[in-house]
C-alpha positions in Angstrom: 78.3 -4.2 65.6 74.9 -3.0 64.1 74.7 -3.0 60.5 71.7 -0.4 60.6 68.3 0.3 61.1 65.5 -1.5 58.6 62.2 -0.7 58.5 58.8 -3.4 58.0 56.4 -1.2 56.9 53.2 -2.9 56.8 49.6 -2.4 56.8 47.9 -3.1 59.3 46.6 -0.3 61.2 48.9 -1.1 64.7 51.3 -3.8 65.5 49.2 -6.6 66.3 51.8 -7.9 69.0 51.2 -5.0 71.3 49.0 -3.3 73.2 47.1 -0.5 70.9 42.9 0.2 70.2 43.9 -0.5 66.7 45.9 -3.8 67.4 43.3 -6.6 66.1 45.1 -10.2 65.0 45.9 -9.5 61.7 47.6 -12.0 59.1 50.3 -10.0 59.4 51.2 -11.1 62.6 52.8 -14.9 61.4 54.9 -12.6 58.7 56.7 -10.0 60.8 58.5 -12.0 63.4 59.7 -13.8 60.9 61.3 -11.1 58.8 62.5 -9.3 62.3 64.3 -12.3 63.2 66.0 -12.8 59.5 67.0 -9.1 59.6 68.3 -9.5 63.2 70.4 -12.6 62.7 72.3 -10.9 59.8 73.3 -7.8 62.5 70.4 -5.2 61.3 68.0 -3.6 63.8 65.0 -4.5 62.6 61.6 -1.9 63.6 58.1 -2.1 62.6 56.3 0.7 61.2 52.6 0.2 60.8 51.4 2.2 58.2 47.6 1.7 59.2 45.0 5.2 58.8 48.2 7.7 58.7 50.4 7.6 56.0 51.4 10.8 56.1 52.5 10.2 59.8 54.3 7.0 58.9 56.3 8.9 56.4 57.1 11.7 58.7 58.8 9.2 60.6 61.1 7.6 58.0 62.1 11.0 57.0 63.3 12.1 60.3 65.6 8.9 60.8 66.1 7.3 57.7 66.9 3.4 57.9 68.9 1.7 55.3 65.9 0.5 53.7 62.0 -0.4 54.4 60.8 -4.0 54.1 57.6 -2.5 52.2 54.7 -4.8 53.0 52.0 -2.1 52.1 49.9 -4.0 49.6 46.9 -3.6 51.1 46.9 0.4 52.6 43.4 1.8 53.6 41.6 4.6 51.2 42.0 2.8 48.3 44.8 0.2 46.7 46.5 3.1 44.9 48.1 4.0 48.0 50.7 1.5 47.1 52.0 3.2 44.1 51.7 6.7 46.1 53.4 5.0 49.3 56.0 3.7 47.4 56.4 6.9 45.3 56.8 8.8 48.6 59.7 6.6 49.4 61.4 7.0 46.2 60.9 11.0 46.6 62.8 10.8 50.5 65.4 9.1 49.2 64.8 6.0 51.3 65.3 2.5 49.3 62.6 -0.1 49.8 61.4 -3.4 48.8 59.9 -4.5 46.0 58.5 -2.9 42.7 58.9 1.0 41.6 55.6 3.0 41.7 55.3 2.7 38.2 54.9 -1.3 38.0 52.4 -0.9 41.1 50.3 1.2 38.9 50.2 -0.1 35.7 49.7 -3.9 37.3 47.0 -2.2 39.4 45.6 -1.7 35.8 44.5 -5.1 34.3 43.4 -3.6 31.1 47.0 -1.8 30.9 48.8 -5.0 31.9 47.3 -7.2 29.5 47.8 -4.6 26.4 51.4 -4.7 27.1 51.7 -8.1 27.6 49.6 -8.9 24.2 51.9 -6.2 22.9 55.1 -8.3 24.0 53.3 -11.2 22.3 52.2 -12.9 25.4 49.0 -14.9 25.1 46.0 -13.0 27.1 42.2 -13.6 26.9 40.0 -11.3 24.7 38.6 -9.0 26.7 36.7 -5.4 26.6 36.9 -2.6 29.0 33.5 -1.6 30.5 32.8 2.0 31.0 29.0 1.4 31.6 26.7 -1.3 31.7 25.0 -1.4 28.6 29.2 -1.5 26.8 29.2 -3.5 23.8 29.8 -7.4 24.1 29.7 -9.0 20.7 33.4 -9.3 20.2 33.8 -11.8 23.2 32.2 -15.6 23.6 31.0 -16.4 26.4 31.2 -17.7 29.6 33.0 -14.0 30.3 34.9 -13.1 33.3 33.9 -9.5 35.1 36.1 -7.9 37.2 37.1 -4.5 38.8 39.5 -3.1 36.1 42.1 -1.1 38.5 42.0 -3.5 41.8 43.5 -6.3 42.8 43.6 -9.4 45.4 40.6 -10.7 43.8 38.6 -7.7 44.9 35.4 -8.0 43.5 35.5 -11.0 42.2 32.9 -13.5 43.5 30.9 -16.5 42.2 28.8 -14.4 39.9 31.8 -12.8 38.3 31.6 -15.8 35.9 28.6 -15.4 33.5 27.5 -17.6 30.9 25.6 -15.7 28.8 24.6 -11.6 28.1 22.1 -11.3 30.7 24.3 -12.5 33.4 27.3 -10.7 32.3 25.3 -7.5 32.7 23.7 -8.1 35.7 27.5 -8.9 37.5 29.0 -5.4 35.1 26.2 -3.3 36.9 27.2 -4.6 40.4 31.1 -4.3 40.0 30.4 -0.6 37.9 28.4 0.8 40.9 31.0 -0.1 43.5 34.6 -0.2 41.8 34.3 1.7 38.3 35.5 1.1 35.2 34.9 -2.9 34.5 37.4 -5.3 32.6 35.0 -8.5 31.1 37.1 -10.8 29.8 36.7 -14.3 27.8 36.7 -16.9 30.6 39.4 -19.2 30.4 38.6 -22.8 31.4 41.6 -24.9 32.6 44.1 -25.3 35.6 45.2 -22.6 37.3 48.8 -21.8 37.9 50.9 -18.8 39.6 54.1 -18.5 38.3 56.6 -17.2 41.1 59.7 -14.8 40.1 62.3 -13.8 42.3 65.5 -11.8 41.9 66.4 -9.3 39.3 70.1 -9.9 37.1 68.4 -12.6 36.1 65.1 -13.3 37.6 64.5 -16.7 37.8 60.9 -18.5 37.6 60.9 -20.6 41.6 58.3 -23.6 41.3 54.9 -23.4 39.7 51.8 -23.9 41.7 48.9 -24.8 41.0 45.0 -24.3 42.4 43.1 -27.2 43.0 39.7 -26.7 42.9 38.4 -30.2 43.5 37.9 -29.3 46.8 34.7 -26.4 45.9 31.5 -26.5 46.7 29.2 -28.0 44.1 28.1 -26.1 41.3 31.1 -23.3 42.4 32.8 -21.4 39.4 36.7 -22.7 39.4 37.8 -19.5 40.3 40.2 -18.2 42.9 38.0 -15.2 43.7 37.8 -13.2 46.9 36.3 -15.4 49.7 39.0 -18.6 48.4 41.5 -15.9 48.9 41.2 -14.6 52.1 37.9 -15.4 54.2 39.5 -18.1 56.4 36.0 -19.4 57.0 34.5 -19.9 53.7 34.5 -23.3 52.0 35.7 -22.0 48.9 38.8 -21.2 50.7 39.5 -24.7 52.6 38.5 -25.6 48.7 41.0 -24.2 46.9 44.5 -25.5 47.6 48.0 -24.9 46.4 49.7 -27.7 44.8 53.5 -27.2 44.2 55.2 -28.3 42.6 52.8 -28.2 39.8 52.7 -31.4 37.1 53.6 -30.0 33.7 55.0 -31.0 30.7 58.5 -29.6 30.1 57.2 -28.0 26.5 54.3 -26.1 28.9 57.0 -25.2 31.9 59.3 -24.0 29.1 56.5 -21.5 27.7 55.9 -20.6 31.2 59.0 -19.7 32.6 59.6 -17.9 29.0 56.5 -15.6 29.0 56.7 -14.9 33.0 60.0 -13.6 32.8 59.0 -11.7 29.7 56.0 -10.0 31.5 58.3 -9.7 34.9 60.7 -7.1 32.7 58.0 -5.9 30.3 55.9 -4.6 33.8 59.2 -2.7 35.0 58.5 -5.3 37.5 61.4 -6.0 40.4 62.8 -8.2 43.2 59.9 -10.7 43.5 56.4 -11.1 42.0 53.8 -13.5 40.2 52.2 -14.1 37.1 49.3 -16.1 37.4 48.1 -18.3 34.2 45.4 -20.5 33.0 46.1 -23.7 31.0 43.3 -24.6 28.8 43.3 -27.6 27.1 42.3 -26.4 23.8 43.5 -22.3 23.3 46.9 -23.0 25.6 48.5 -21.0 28.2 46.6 -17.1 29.0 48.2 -15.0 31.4 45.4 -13.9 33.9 47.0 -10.7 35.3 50.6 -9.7 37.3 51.3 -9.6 41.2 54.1 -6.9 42.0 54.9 -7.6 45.7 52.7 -10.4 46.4 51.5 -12.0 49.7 54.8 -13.7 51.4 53.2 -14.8 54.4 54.0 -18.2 55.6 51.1 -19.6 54.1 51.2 -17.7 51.1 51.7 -19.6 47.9 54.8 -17.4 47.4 56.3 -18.8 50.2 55.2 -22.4 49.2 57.4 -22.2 45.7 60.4 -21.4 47.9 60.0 -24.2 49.9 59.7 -26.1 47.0 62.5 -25.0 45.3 64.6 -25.3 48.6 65.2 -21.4 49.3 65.0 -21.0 52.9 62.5 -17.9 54.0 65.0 -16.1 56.1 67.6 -16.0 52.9 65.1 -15.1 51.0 64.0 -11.5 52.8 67.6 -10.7 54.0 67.8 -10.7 49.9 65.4 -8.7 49.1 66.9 -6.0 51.9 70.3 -6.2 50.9 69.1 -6.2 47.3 67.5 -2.5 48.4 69.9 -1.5 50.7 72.8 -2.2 47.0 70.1 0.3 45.0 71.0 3.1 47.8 
């Protein structure tokens, strides 16, 4: 007997299994089968909904046969990353349980200038940093190399190579580029160190799964240690064959203790829920600095998300027929 209908909402702009204009491989594509076959097994009709171009269309849909609740993989929606928040606002306002973080922790982790006042607020260690309005915005109060980034986006949008400037002249030259595309700019004190993302999961309690961390030994010469867009997601591009996820991470049990500590501070402080990240850097003289928070992050199979489960021995199809039931309980 079926235990009901569950939507994957996702992204891309068609199923990428089936025959459609739209329907170009898409990363998507290793995710979904996987979560359809977890969702099946435990006696739910799974159903994709691709979210694509037409929200609104998408939403129609739900609303006319509600499911028991959407697997919401819409972290990346065209027309601009706030149409997270607004598509998991629009859930909230049919009724319809989902996946994931409220639209409030979207928002304000969509904000990295937000985020890191209320985590330096909960007293949790975050780089100096001053928000950018313009390009000629004061920078005496940081020391430099600085960090410039767009200040409301997020999968290392606009973050490239010359995001890291060593001096003034630099640092203006990158706050002009990122100003005329994306806005308001956050330029923050570059932290040098390891990198490490700090995986959450569940809610009463969250737990912290294995930390990983980046390995950059693998960069092109002369490349900033940074995780920016290309090592994120251009398949193609040596800075993404050069940055690889080591997990578990080596760390002391005084630095894991901190860790876990100030990650599942942020995870409640951010309103944050079901599974995220808080990624970190580990300097060797100013300590641990949380870089920013990930509501819903990437669980692909290569994901690093997925990586820490493996490494702490959760098994993937356990771990999204978790998160469902966990939204099908809220009602």
């Amino acid at each position: 007997m079926s235990r009901g209908r569950v939507a994957i909402a996702h992204y891309a702009p068609a199923d990428p299994r089936r025959p459609h204009p739209d329907a170009a491989p898409h990363l998507i594509h290793d995710e979904i089968p996987l979560i359809e076959a977890a969702l099946a097994a435990a006696g739910y009709e799974p159903f994709t909904l691709p979210v694509g171009d037409d929200i609104p269309a998408a939403l129609a849909a739900l609303a006319a046969r509600p499911p028991r609740a959407v697997v919401n993989l819409c972290d990346d929606l065209p027309g601009g990353s706030e149409h997270e928040m607004y598509f998991a606002a629009a859930l909230e306002l049919l009724g319809i349980s989902y996946t994931g973080s409220p639209p409030l922790a979207l928002g304000l982790c969509r904000d990295k200038v937000k985020t890191k006042l209320i985590l330096r607020g909960h007293g949790i260690p975050t780089a100096p940093f001053v928000l950018a309005d313009s390009p000629d915005a004061p920078l005496e109060a940081l020391r430099f190399p600085v960090i410039v980034k767009p200040a409301t986006e997020d999968g290392s949008l606009g973050i490239t190579d010359a995001s890291v400037a060593a001096d003034e002249a630099a640092a203006r030259r990158a706050i002009a580029a990122v100003h005329g595309r994306y806005g308001p700019v956050l330029v923050e004190e570059f932290i040098e160190g390891r990198e490490l993302n700090a995986p959450v999961f569940g809610n009463v309690p969250a737990r912290m799964l294995p930390v990983s961390e980046i390995d950059f030994t693998g960069l092109p010469a002369g490349a900033p240690r940074i995780c920016g867009y290309e090592a994120k997601w251009e398949q193609d591009d040596a800075r993404y064959s050069g940055t690889v996820g080591v997990c578990p991470a080596h760390l002391t049990p005084e630095v894991r203790s901190r860790l876990e500590h100030w990650s599942l501070l942020a995870f409640r402080a951010l309103g944050l829920r079901d599974y995220a990240r808080i990624d970190w850097r580990l300097s060797p003289t100013r300590g641990l600095m949380a870089l920013e928070a990930n509501p819903n992050p990437d669980i692909s199979p290569s994901s690093g998300y997925a990586r820490s489960l493996r490494a702490g021995g959760l098994d993937y199809a356990a771990f999204v027929l978790g998160l469902a039931e966990a939204a099908i309980a809220r009602g």
